[in-house]
N, C-alpha and C positions, 0 to 999 in steps of 0.2 A: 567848615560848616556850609558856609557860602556856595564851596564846591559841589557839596554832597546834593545838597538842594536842589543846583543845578541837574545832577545825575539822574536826581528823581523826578526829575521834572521832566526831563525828556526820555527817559523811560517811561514813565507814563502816559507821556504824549505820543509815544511809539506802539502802545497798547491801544489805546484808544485808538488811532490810526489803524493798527491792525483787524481793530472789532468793526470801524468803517467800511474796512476794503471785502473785508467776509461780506458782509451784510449786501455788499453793491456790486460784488463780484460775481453773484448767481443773477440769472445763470447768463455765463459767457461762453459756452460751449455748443457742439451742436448735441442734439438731444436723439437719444437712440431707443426706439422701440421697439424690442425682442414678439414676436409672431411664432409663439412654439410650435408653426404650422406651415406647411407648402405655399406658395404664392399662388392665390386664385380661387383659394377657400374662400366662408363667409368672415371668417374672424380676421382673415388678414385684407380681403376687400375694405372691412368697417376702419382696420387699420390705417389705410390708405388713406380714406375721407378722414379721419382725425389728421392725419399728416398734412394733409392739404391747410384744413382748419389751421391748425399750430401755426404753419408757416406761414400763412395770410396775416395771422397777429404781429408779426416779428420780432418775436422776446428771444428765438434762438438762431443762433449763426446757421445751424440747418437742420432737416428734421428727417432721418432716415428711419426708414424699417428695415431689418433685419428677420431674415425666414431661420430660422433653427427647426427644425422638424425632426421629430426621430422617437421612441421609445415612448409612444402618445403623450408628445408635447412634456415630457420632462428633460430632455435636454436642453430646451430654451427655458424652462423654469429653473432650472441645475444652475442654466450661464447665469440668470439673474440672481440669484441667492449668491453666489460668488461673485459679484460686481461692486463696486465700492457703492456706499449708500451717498453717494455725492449730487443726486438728484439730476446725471445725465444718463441714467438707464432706467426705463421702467419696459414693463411690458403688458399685453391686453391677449388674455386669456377666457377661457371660460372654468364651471363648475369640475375640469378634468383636473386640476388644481386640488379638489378634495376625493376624485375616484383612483386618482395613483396613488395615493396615500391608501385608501381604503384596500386597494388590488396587492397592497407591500410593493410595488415597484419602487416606492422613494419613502425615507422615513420622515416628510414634513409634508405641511398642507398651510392654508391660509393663515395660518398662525406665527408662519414661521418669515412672514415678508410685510410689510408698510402696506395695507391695504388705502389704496388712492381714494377709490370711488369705484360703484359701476353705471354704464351706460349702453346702449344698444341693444338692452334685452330683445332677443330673437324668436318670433314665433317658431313651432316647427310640427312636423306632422310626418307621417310614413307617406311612401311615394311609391308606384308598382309603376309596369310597363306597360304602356298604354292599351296594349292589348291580352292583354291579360285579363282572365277569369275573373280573376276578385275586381267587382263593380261596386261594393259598397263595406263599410265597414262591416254591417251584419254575416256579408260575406267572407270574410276573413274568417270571424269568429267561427259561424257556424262550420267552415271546413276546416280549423282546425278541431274544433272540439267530434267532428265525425271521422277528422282522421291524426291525431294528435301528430305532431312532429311533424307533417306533411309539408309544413308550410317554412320557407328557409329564408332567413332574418339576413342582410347582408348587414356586415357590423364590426365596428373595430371594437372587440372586448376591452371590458374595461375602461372606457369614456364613457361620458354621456351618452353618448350615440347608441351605444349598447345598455346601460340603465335603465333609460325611458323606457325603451321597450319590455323591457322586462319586468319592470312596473305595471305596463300594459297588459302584459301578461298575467302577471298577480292577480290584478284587478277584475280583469274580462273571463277571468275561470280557464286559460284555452292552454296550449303548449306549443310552442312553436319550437324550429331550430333556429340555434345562429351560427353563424358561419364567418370566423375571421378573417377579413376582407382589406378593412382598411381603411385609408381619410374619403374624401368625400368623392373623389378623381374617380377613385379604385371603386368604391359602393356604385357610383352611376353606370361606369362601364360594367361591374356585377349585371345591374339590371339588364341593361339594353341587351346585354348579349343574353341574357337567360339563363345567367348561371344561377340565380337569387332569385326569390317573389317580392320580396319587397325591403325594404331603410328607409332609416331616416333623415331626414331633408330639413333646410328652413327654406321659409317661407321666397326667401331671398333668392335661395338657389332654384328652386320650383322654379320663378320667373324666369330665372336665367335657363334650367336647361328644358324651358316647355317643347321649343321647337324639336327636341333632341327623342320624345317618343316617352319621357318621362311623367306620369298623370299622377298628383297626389289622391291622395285615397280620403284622408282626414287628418286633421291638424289637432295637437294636445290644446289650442288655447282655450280662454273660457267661453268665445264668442268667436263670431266664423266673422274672418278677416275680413277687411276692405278690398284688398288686394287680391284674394279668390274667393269672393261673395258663395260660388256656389259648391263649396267645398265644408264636407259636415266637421262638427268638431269631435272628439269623443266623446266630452258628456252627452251631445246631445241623440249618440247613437247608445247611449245604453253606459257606458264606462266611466267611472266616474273619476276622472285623470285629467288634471290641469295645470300646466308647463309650459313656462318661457325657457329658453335656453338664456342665462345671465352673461353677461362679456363685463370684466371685469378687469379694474387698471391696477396693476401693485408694483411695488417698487421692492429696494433690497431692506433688510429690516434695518435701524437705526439712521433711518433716510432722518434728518433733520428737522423741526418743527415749519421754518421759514421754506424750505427746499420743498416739505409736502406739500405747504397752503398753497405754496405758486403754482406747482403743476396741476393742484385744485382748482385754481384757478383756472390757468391756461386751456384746463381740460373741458371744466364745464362751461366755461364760455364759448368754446367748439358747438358743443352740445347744443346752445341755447340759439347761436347763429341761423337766421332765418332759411337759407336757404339750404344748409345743411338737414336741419329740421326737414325740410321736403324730401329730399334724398333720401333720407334716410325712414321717413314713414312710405315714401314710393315705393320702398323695399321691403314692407313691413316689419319695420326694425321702430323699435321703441326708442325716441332719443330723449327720454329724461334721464337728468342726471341726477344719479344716485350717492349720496356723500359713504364716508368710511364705514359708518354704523350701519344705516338699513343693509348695505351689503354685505359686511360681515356678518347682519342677523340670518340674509338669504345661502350663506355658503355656509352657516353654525346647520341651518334645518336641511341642506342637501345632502350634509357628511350623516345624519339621522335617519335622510330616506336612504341612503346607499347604503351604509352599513349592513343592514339584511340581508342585500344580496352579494356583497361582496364574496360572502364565503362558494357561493355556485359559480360565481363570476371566475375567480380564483384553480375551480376544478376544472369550468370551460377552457382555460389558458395553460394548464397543464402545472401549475401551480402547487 
């Protein structure tokens, strides 16, 4: 009896031990965040700066991004869903998380992953060649609606990049074409050379490619940014369309309660660091941080505005 006592004694003290070392062993790994996008975009830029952040706190041995690009950002969504929910993989995406779903490219959407948080909401707006005809939104509209299709959309079907517009579309009575193009690399070089009249941009990239010949035209948000004061937005030209592009953190689904809250942590404490904050509204990027809920509510209502068009979206791509 004495023995047995003994056995259960330190079998349980082996348990207990065990439930310690889980608990104190997150995270001891370096921490990897999937960018389902080319190096140099806006989503993978914002990635970077959270990188920086991360690793100035030092909770992880090191803090890498990873570019996975391909098949509008579902193969780095693909890697993540297949990754162990062990709370050293997540990745920062946008709203294309629920238009591949909508397009049938992939049979899962935000449902189907540990939504983090989001953070970085990104203005954005259409952008033309600086010398170019269309001077104002009115003019857009007005030559499309006098010469429908006239006017050619540079655009990776089926992301965001291609919804908004099409939205805009809807909205403003007009017709344009669009023309699959591609990430944001492929759209600018569209423009500059004249194969395209106009995409869409954030606000971020604007700044970045002004010297390049690139002039935005008008911006979806609800107020005309800080950052290009004299840039109209569309309500205020007549359309009644108002859009932040969302960047949004998720992990693999049965990520852990403890393993969530920490990178919760780690993430919006990013978020909240002063100087970070400047950086990132420099760029007119939103740095509040958004917890699991509000952003699950914003990616529940973008899977409701896209649905509609999905089905054209789908005939665009040969579908």
């Amino acid at each position: 009896m004495r023995f047995l006592t003994r056995i259960l004694g330190l079998s349980l003290a082996g348990l207990i031990s065990t439930a310690a070392y889980a608990q104190s062993d997150y995270p001891s790994e370096p921490l990897r965040i999937i960018v389902p996008t080319d190096a140099g975009g806006s989503v993978d830029a914002l990635a970077r700066i959270f990188q920086r952040g991360i690793e100035k706190q030092k909770v992880y041995p090191s803090v890498v991004v990873v570019n996975l690009p391909g098949a509008g950002g579902t193969i780095g969504t693909r890697a993540l869903r297949e990754a162990k929910p062990d709370g050293y993989t997540i990745a920062l995406w946008t709203s294309g998380v629920i238009t591949s779903k909508a397009m049938g490219v992939v049979d899962y959407d935000h449902t189907a992953f540990t939504v983090l948080g989001g953070t970085g909401q990104t203005e954005i707006g259409m952008g033309v060649l600086d010398s170019s005809p269309i001077k104002t939104p009115q003019d857009l509209i007005e030559m499309s609606k006098a010469n429908p299709g006239s006017i050619t959309v540079a655009t990776n079907i089926g992301l965001p990049v291609f919804f908004i517009p099409m939205m805009f579309q809807e909205e403003a009575g007009i017709e344009m074409k669009f023309v699959q193009i591609g990430g944001g690399a492929k759209r600018l070089a569209s423009i500059l050379g004249g194969h395209t009249d106009i995409a869409q941009f954030s606000v971020s990239e604007f700044q970045q490619y002004k010297e390049s010949g690139l002039r935005p035209l008008f911006l979806y948000s609800q107020e005309r940014s800080a950052e290009l004061p004299d840039v109209p937005t569309a309500v205020e030209s007549g359309v009644n369309l108002s859009i932040t592009e969302p960047r949004i953190w998720i992990a693999p689904a049965g990520l852990g309660d403890a393993e969530a809250a920490k990178l919760r942590e780690v993430l919006s404490t990013v978020a909240a660091d002063p100087n970070i904050v400047a950086e990132l509204e420099g760029q007119g990027i939103d740095p509040t941080w958004y917890g699991p809920e509000p952003t699950k509510e914003q990616l529940d209502d973008a899977a409701a505005r896209t649905e509609p068009l999905a089905a054209a979206a789908r005939g665009m791509s040969g579908q």
